[in-house]
Phi, psi and omega in degrees: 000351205258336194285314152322299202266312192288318199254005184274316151341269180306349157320285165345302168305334196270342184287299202281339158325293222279285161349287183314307180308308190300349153299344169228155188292118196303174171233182182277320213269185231242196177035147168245030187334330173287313194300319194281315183316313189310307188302336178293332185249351172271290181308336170280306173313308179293313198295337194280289173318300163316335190258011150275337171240354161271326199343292193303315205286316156329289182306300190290320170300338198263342191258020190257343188271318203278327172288307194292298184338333202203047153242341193252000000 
């Protein structure tokens, strides 16, 4: 489930780059060295906020999958 949660995060991360840059006028110089941390530490921050408060609900779902699963 974290594999998940992870690469659905970095979708995410790559959706709101990609937003921004068309938002702003390209430039010559190559890199955003602040902008990427930034984005980097908002993502991190958000699934470490989301997997605090879904965690359990998580945890209880997938083994609620895994039991009907390997019960028939």
């Amino acid at each position: 489930m974290s594999l998940l949660l992870t690469r659905l995060f970095l979708k995410l991360a790559v959706l709101l780059r990609t937003q921004l840059m068309k938002a702003q006028p390209a430039r010559k110089e190559r890199g955003d060295v602040p902008g990427w941390v930034l984005i980097t530490v908002m993502t991190a921050g958000l699934v470490v906020a989301i997997w605090a408060v879904a965690g359990p609900q998580l945890k209880d779902m997938l083994q609620n999958a895994l039991d009907s699963v390997t019960n028939k």
